[in-house]
KOLZAGU-724968 format. One record per residue (C-alpha): residue number from 1; x, y, z. Coordinates in Angstrom, 2 decimals. Layout:
BEGIN
SITE/seq/x/y/z
SITE/NUM/X/Y/Z
...
% end
This chain:
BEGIN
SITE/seq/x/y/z
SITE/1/-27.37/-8.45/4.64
SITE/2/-24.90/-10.40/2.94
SITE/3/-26.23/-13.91/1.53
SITE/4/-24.59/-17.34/3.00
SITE/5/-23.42/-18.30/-0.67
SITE/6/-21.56/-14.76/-1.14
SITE/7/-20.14/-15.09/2.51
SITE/8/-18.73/-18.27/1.53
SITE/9/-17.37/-17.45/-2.15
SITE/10/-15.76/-14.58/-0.82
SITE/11/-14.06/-16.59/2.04
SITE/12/-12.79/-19.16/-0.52
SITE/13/-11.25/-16.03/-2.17
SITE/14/-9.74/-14.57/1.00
SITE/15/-8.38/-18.35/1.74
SITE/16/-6.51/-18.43/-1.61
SITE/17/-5.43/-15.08/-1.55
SITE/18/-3.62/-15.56/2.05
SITE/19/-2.33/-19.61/0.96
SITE/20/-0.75/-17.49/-2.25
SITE/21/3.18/-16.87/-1.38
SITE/22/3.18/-12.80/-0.89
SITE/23/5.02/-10.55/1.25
SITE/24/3.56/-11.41/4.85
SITE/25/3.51/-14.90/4.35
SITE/26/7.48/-14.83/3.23
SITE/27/8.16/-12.03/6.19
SITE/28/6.05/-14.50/8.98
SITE/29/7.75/-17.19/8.26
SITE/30/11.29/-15.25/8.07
SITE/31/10.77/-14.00/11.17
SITE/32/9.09/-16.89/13.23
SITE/33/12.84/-19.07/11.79
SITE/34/14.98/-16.33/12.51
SITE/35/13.58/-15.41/16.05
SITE/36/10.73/-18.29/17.28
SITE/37/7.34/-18.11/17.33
SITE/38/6.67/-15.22/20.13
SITE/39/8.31/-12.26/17.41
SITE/40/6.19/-14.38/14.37
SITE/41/2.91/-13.64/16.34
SITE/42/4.21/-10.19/17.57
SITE/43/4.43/-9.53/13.85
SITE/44/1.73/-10.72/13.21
SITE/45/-0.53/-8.40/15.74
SITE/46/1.18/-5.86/13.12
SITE/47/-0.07/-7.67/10.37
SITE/48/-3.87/-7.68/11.54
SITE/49/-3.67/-3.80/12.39
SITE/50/-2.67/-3.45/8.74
SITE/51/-5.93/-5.23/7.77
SITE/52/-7.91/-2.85/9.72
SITE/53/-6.37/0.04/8.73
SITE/54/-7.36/-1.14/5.07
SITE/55/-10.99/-2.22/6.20
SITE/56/-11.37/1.59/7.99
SITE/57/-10.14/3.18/5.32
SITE/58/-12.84/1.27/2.79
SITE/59/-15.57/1.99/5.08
SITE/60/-14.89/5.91/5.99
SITE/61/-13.26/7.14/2.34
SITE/62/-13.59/5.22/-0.72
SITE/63/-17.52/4.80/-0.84
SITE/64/-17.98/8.70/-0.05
SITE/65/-15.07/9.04/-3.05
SITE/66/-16.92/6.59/-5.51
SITE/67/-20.04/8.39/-5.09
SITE/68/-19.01/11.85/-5.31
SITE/69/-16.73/11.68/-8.19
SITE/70/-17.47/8.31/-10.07
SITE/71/-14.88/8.36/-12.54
SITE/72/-12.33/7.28/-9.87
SITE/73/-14.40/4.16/-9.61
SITE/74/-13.76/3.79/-12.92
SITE/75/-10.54/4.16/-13.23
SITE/76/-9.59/2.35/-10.13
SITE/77/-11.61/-0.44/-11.33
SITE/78/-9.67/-0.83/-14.65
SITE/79/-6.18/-0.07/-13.00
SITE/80/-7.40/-2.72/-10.37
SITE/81/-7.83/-5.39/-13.60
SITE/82/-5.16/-4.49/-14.98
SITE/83/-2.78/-5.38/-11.95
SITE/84/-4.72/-8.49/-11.09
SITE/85/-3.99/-9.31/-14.92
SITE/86/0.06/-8.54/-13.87
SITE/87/-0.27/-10.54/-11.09
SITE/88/-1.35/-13.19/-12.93
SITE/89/1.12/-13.34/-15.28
SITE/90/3.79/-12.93/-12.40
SITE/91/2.12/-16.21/-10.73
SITE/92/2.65/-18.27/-14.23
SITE/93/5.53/-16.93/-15.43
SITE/94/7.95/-19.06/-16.65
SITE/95/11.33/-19.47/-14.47
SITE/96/9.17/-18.36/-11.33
SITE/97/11.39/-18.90/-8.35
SITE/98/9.98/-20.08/-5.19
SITE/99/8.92/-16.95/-2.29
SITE/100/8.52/-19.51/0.50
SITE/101/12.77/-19.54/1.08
SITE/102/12.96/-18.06/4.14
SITE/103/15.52/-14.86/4.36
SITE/104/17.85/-14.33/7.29
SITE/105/16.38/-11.54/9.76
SITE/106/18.33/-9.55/12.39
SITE/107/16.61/-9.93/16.02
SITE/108/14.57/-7.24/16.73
SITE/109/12.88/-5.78/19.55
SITE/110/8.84/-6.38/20.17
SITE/111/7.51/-2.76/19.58
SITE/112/9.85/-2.77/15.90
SITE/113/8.78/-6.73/15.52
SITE/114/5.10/-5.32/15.61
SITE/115/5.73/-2.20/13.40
SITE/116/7.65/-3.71/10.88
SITE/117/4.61/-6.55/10.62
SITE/118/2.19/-3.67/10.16
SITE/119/4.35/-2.36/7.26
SITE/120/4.91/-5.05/5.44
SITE/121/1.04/-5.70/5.09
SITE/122/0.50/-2.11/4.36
SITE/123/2.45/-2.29/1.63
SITE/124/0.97/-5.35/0.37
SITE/125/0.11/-4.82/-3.24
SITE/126/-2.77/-8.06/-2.81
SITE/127/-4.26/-6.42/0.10
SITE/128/-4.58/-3.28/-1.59
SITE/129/-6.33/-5.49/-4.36
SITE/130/-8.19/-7.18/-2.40
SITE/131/-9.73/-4.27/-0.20
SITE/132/-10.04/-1.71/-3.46
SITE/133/-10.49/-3.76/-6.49
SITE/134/-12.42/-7.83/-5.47
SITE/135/-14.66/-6.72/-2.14
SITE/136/-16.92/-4.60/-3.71
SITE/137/-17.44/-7.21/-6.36
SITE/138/-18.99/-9.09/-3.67
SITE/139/-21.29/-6.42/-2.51
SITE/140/-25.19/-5.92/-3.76
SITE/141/-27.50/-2.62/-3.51
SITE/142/-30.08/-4.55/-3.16
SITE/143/-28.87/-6.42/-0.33
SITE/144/-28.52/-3.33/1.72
SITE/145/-26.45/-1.24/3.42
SITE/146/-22.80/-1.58/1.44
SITE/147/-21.26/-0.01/4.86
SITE/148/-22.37/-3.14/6.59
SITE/149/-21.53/-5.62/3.59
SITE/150/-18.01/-4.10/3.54
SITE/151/-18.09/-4.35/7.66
SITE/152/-18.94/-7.89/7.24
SITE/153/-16.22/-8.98/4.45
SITE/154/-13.70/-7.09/5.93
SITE/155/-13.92/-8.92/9.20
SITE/156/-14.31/-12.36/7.56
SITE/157/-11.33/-11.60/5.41
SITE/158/-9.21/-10.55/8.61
SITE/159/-10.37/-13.35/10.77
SITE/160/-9.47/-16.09/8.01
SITE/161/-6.35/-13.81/7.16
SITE/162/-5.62/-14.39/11.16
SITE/163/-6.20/-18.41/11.34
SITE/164/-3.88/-19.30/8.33
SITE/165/-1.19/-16.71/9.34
SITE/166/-1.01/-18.13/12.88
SITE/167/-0.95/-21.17/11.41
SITE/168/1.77/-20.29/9.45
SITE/169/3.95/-19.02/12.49
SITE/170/3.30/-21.73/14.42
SITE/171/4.29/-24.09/11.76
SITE/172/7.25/-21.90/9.67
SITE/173/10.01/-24.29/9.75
SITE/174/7.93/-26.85/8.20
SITE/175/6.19/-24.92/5.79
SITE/176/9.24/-23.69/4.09
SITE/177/10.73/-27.17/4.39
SITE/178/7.60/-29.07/2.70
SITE/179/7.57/-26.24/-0.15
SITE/180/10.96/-26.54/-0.34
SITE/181/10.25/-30.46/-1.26
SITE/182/7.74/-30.38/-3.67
SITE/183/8.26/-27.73/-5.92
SITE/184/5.45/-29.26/-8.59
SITE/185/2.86/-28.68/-5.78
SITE/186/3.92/-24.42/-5.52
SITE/187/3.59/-24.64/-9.60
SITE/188/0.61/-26.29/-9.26
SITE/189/-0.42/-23.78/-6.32
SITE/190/1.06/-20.92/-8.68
SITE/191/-1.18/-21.44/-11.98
SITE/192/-4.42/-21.80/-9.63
SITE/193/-3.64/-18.25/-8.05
SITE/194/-3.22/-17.32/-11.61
SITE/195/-6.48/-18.71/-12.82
SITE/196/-8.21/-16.91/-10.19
SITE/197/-6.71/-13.58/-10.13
SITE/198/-7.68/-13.63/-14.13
SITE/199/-11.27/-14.54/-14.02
SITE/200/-11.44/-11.93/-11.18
SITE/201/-9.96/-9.24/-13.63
SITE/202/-12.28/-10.14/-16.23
SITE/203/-15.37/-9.80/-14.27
SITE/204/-14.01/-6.29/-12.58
SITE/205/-13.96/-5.38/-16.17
SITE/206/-16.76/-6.20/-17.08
SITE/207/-19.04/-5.23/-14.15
SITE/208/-21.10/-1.97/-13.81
SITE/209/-20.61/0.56/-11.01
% end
């Protein structure tokens, strides 16, 4: 089973992956200003399938892949540093403009409120990162099964993923208004991100199958 101290290292990652300004987080709060908080946490049920459709498709295919035909680890894992290297750089980049302005939505009905939510996080380029190229750094052999490991990040990830999101819905208008005020704190927010995503490229590098 998966140690306390890894549980908690990889929760601290999962926390600053879903406080970093991305696609759900701009489409939540979008959505929760543009049509209250019921369609925000409609969307959001849309969001969370996403997650799981990531976490099933880590358990069923990519382990069986990895282990048939290793080279795709391989070159997933430098592809995967390489993007969390251009992510990075997009974070620091100078002349970065803010993602937490909300954007004017049309109303929508429930079932498209939920679809559209499961989109957007399925298109997620940091999910896909974080599900493909950072949770099997936190996985150990020796530990045993990596099913259950994966199991057991997966659901932390998605139940911390769930909290701050809900959090977010609950609390858009302010959210976008506070970022909106203190633009020194998103820099400041903006070159941590970075400083994590690049140590996190460097040791996916560097790491052995």
């Amino acid at each position: 089973m998966i140690s306390l101290t890894t549980l908690v290292a990889f929760g601290i990652v999962s926390l600053g992956m879903v406080c970093s300004p991305g696609p759900n987080m701009i489409y939540l709060i979008s959505r929760s200003i543009s049509q209250g908080r019921k369609a925000g946490i409609i969307s959001l049920m849309g969001v969370v399938l996403g997650f799981l459709v990531y976490l099933i498709a880590s358990l069923v295919g990519l382990i069986a892949i990895f282990n048939t035909v290793p080279i795709i680890y391989t070159a997933m894992k430098w592809a995967g540093a390489a993007y969390l290297l251009w992510l990075a750089w997009k974070a620091m980049k100078p002349g970065s403009a803010s993602l937490l302005e909300p954007i004017a939505l049309p109303i929508e009905k429930p079932r498209k409120l939920f679809l559209m939510g499961f989109i957007t996080n399925l298109l997620n380029p940091k999910i896909a990162v974080l599900y493909i190229s950072l949770l099997p750094q936190f996985q150990d052999p020796t530990q045993g099964s990596l099913l259950a490991q994966s199991a057991t990040l997966g659901l932390t990830q998605i139940v911390i993923s769930f909290a701050v999101n809900l959090l977010i819905v609950l609390t858009a208008s302010k959210i976008a208004g506070w970022f909106g005020k203190r633009p020194t704190w998103l820099k400041a927010q903006r070159w941590l991100m970075s400083g994590v995503l690049a140590g996190l490229a460097v040791k996916l590098a560097i790491q052995r199958r």
